[in-house]
N, C-alpha and C positions, 0 to 999 in steps of 0.2 A: 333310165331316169324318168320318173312320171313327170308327165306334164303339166305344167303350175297352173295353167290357165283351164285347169280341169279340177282342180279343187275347189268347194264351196265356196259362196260369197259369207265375208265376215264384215261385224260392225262392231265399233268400239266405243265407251266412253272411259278415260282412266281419272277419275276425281282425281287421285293426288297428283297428277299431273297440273291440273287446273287450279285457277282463284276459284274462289266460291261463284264469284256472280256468271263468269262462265260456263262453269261446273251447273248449277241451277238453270242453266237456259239452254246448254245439250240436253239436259235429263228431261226439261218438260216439253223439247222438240221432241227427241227419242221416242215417248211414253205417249204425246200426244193424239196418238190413232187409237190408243187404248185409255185411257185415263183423263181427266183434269188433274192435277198436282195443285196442292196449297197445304199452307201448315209445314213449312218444311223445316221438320229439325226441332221444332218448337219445344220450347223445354229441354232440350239435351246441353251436355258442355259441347264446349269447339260448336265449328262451322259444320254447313251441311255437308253431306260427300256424296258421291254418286256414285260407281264404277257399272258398266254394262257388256258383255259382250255375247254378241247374238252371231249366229248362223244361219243361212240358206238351205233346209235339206228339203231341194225337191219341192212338193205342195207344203212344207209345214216351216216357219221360222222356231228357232229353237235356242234358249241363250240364259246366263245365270245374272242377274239383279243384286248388287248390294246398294242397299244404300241406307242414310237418316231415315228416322222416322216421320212422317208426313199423311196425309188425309187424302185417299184414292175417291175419284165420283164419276161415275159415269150417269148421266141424264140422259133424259129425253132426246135434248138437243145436241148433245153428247153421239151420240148414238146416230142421230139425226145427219148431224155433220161428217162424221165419219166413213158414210156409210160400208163399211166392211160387215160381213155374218159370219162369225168364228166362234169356236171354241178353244178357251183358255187350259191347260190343264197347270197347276202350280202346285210346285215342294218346296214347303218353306223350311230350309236347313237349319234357321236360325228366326227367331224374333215371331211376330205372327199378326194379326192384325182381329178386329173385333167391329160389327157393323150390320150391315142391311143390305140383301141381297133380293134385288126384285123387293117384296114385302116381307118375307121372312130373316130373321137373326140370324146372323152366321158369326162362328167365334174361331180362329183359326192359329194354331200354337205349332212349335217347333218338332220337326217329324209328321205336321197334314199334309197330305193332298186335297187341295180345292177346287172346284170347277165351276168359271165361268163364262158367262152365255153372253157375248158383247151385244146382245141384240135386247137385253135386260138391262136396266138399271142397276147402281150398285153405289152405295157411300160407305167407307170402311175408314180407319184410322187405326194405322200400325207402327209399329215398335222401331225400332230399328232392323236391319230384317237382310238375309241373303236369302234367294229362292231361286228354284229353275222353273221357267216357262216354256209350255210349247204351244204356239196358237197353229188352233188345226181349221184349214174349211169345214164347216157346219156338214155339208155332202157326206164326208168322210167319218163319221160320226151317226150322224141322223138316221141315216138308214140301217142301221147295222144294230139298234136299239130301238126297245119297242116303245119307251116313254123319252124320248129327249128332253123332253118339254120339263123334266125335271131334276135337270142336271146343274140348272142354275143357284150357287151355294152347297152344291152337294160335299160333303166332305169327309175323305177315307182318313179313319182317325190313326196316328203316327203305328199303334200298337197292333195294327191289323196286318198280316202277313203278306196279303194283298198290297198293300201298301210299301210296304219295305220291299219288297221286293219291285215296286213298279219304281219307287224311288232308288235303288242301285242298278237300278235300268237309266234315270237321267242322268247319275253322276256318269257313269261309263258313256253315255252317247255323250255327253260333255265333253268328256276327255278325248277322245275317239274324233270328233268334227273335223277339228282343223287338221286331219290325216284323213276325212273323206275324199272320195271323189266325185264331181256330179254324175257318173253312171251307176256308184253307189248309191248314191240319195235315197232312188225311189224302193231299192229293196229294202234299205231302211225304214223308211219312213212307215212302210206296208209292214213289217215284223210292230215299229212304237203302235201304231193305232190297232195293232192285232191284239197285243196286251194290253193297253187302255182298256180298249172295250171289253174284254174279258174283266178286269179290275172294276169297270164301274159298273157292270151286270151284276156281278157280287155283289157289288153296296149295294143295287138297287132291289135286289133281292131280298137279300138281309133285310132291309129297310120295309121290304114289302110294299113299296110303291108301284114296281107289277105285281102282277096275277099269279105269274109261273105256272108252269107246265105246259101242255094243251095251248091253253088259254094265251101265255104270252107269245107262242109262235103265232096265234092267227092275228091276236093286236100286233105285230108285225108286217104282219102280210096284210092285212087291213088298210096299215098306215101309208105303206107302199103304193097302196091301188088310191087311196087318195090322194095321195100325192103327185099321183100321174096325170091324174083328171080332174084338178083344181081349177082350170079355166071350163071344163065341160057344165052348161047350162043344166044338167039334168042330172046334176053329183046330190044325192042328197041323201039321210039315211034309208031312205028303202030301196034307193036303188043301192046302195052297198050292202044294205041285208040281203036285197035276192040276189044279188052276185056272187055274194058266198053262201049263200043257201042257209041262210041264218035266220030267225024269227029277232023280229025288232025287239024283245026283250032283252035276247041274248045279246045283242049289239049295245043294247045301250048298258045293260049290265059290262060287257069288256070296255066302254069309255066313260063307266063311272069315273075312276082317278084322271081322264082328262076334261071333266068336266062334262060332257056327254059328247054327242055325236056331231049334233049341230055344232054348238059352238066350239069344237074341235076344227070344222071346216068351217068356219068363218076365221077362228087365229086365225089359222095355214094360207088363207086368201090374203088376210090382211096383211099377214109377212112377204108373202111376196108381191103386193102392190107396193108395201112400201119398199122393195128393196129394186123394183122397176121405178120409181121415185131416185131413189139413190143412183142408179143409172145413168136416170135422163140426163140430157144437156137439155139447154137453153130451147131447141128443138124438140125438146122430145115427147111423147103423149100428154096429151090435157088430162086433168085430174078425174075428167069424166068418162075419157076415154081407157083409164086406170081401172076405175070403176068397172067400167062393160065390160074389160077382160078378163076379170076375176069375179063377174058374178056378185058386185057387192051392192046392188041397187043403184039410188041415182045417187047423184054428186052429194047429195043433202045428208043422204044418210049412209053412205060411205064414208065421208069429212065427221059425222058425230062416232060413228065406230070408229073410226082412223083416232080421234081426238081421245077416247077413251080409252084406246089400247097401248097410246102412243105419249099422250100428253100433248102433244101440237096436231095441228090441222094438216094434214096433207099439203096445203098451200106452204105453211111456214116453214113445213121440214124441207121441203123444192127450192125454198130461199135459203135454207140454210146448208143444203147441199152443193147451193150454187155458190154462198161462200167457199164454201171448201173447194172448187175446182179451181187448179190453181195455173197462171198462166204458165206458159210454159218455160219462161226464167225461173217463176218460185219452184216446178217442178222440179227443176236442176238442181235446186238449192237444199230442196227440202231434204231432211236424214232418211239416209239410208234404209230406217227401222219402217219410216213411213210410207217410202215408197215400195219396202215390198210389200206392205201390210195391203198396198192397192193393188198391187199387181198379183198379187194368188188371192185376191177376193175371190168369191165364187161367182158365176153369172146367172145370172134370174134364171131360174127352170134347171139348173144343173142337176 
């Protein structure tokens, strides 16, 4: 007989179980690490409903969604308080939603896969709607593709084979869960992100947001060596042109689609000071000190990039991460969905 206490962790919400006013205050604990919730139901007959049930696999939580229809937002401050860095992947079976991702339009209908970037902004307003979610660590993802930075909204559309097939991959890992094991998980989890990433290199292809060929393995490897040497004082583009034996043309021509070189390595600083921000405790580095680790000048002009990439000041988002640290009664308290969503964050530099 296998042993129970070796099977994944599950979390549940069942609306019909619940009054509504209940039912509405599981769903915006639940969702809370991803989402603000408002507009709920609005305009539909009957009361709102919920149902949720997630899984534990390994590094990835994984779970199917129904619920009313309602208005999704993720802000600044959103984001800010949060602080988790993941990647969402979503199959909406049913209903779909319509909105703004980062700054571009995204429309999403039944049979897409969506992907979003919790480290972007996002306001959408959907239908009534069941869908499966897998929120993956950024790590697990980022390196494995040569444009990440463009996954936010991307959306494999229902009719694409790629699609259908990546989507009778979630209903099956669905069904399949609550019969894993956790020494199964990780070979799990390692096969989903093997075909994700296969599936969004296609759309991204297709889309032509890489280069292809040639070209996209070395913006690969590229992105990798910057990545590694984002706190080094002397990262800049020529010293990654003569690394790779590259004339600064050709360099900035391969980070034309991220904008170029420099401001490639300025994001990538910015995202990981703020998410050494998200970190800290009450003790932890001064904003100046933030600053000097990642090379992003003095306090003055780190806080105006931080403010512009971010919507808040470095200062404000440190307050508002210190709201979110919660004493360690709330900890206990908090849902389940929440506290894994803290505990497989990734760690700065991972």
């Amino acid at each position: 007989m296998r042993d129970k206490a070796q099977v994944v962790p599950s979390f549940g919400i069942q609306g019909e179980a619940m009054g509504a006013e209940a039912n509405i205050a599981a769903w915006r604990e639940a969702v809370a690490t991803l989402f603000e919730v408002d507009e709920l139901g609005a305009g539909e007959p009957g009361r709102f409903h919920a149902d949720l049930q997630s899984y534990v696999l390994g590094p990835l939580l994984f779970g199917r969604s129904r619920a009313s229809g309602q208005r999704f937002r993720r802000t600044a401050e959103t984001v800010a308080r949060s602080g988790v860095d993941h990647i969402v992947v979503q199959l909406y079976v049913s209903g779909g939603y319509e909105g703004v991702a980062g700054a571009a339009p995204i429309r999403v209908g039944p049979g897409d896969i969506c992907v979003l970037d919790l480290a972007q902004t996002l306001e959408t307003r959907a239908t009534a709607f069941e869908n499966f979610n897998l929120v993956i660590p950024r790590p697990m993802i980022d390196r494995r593709l040569p444009q990440p930075d463009a996954l936010h909204g991307l959306v494999l559309p229902a009719a694409s084979a790629l699609t259908q097939l990546l989507g009778r991959h979630f209903a099956a890992l669905f069904d399949c869960a609550p019969r894993l094991t956790l020494d199964q998980c990780q070979a799990v989890a390692d096969g989903a992100i093997a075909l994700i990433v296969a599936c969004l290199r296609g759309e991204l292809e297709r889309r032509d947001a890489v280069i292809g060929g040639a070209d996209d393995l070395s913006l690969l490897r590229i992105r990798q060596h910057i990545e590694a040497r984002l706190d080094a004082a002397d990262l800049s583009a020529e010293s990654v042109a003569g690394h790779f034996g590259l004339s600064r043309a050709s360099l900035y021509r391969l980070f034309s689609p991220l904008g170029g070189v420099a401001d490639y390595i300025r994001s990538r600083r910015l995202h990981r000071a703020f998410f050494d921000l998200a970190a800290a405790t009450s003790r932890g580095p001064r904003v100046s000190e933030v600053a000097r680790r990642w090379n992003l000048g003095s306090e003055a002009n780190f806080s105006r990039a931080f403010k512009a990439a971010y919507g808040v000041s470095p200062r404000a988002a440190r307050a508002l991460l210190s709201e979110r640290a919660p004493e360690d009664g709330a900890a206990a308290s908090a849902s389940p969905l929440t506290r894994w969503m803290r505990e497989i964050a990734p760690r700065v530099g991972a």
